[in-house]
Each structure stands twice: as structure tokens, then as C-alpha cells.
C-alpha positions, 0 to 999 in steps of 0.5 A: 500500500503506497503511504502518502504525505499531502499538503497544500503551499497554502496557510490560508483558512479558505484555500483553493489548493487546501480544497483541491489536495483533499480533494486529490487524497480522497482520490488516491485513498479509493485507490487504496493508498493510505493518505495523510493530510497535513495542513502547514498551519500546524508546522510553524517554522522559521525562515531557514537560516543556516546560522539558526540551525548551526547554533540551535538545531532544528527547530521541533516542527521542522523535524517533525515534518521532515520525520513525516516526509521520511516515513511516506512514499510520495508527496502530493503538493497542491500550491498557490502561484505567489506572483509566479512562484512558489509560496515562501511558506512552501519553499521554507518547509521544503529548505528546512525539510532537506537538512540531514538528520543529525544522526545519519547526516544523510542531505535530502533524505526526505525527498530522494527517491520519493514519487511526487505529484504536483497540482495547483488551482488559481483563479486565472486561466493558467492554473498555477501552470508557473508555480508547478514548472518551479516546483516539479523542477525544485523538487526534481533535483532533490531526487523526488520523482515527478510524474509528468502529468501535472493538474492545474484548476482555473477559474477556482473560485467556482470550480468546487461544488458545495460539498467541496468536490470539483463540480467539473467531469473534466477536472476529476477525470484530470485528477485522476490521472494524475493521482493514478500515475502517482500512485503506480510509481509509488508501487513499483 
């Protein structure tokens, strides 16, 4: 059973991507993946500082969002396109999550060999298309194996239905694909 770590780039209470990776999750879960979902809400870090971590260490949440990524097989991220990039807040997790562990000193641990899928809704007509081409690459050369299809919702402001799903046939049968082939390469 591929075991799953989602989350959204996104500390917003109402957040598209927070709607659309839960969305992702309970897609990969009927497939039979056991999925976690974490919102970056409950691991307050930080801005990285190499000092910070040489004279203190690493912070607690830091640690146990990277002992999070360490125990799953893949990585589902949804995020927000923050004028064309990725969120600071997204890009700060994943710089303090890529320090060794003190006790194997191994770098990248937590992301080398993994499988990941990177989704993104926004509320223009791309999607989030240049935040998942920073991410796909970011996370690429830290080792994590990217699927090549990507999703990315636009219009989200009135892409979901009351309950929270995706009101569109096209963007669920987008999603699954995505999700299918994340979860194929996690099995194998």
C-alpha cells in the first residue's frame, strides 16, 4: 500500500489548493493508498537560516515534518502561484525539510527517491501552470520523482461544488490521472 504525505503551499483558512489536495487524497485513498493530510498551519517554522540551525538545531516542527516526509512514499503538493512562484511558506518547509538528520547526516533524505505529484488551482486561466514548472523542477533535483502529468484548476473560485468536490467531469477525470500515475510509481 503506497503511504502518502499531502499538503497544500497554502496557510490560508479558505484555500483553493487546501480544497483541491483533499480533494486529490480522497482520490488516491479509493485507490487504496493510505493518505495523510497535513495542513502547514500546524508546522510553524522559521525562515531557514543556516546560522539558526548551526547554533540551535532544528527547530521541533521542522523535524517533525521532515520525520513525516521520511516515513511516506510520495508527496502530493497542491500550491498557490505567489506572483509566479512558489509560496515562501512552501519553499521554507521544503529548505528546512532537506537538512540531514543529525544522526545519519544523510542531505535530502526526505525527498530522494520519493514519487511526487504536483497540482495547483488559481483563479486565472493558467492554473498555477508557473508555480508547478518551479516546483516539479525544485523538487526534481532533490531526487523526488515527478510524474509528468501535472493538474492545474482555473477559474477556482467556482470550480468546487458545495460539498467541496470539483463540480467539473473534466477536472476529476484530470485528477485522476494524475493521482493514478502517482500512485503506480509509488508501487513499483
Amino acid at each position: 500500500m503506497a503511504k502518502i504525505l499531502a499538503f497544500a503551499g497554502s496557510a490560508r483558512k479558505d484555500s483553493w489548493n487546501k480544497k483541491l489536495v483533499i480533494c486529490a487524497a480522497e482520490i488516491a485513498k479509493k485507490q487504496g493508498a493510505q493518505v495523510t493530510v497535513v495542513d502547514l498551519q500546524d508546522f510553524p517554522m522559521p525562515i531557514y537560516d543556516g546560522d539558526l540551525e548551526k547554533n540551535v538545531g532544528m527547530p521541533q516542527k521542522a523535524g517533525e515534518f521532515r520525520k513525516l516526509m521520511c516515513e511516506h512514499d510520495g508527496i502530493l503538493i497542491s500550491s498557490p502561484e505567489y506572483n509566479s512562484e512558489i509560496p515562501p511558506l512552501l519553499k521554507n518547509v521544503i529548505d528546512w525539510s532537506s537538512r540531514p538528520d543529525p544522526s545519519d547526516k544523510k542531505r535530502l533524505m526526505a525527498f530522494n527517491g520519493k514519487v511526487g505529484a504536483v497540482i495547483s488551482a488559481a483563479p486565472g486561466s493558467l492554473g498555477g501552470t508557473r508555480v508547478r514548472m518551479s516546483l516539479r523542477g525544485l523538487l526534481s533535483y532533490m531526487g523526488v520523482i515527478v510524474v509528468p502529468e501535472q493538474f492545474g484548476l482555473v477559474n477556482c473560485g467556482s470550480a468546487f461544488d458545495d460539498n467541496g468536490s470539483l463540480s467539473q467531469e473534466v477536472d476529476q477525470q484530470l485528477l485522476i490521472e494524475t493521482i493514478t500515475r502517482m500512485l503506480n510509481l509509488c508501487r513499483n
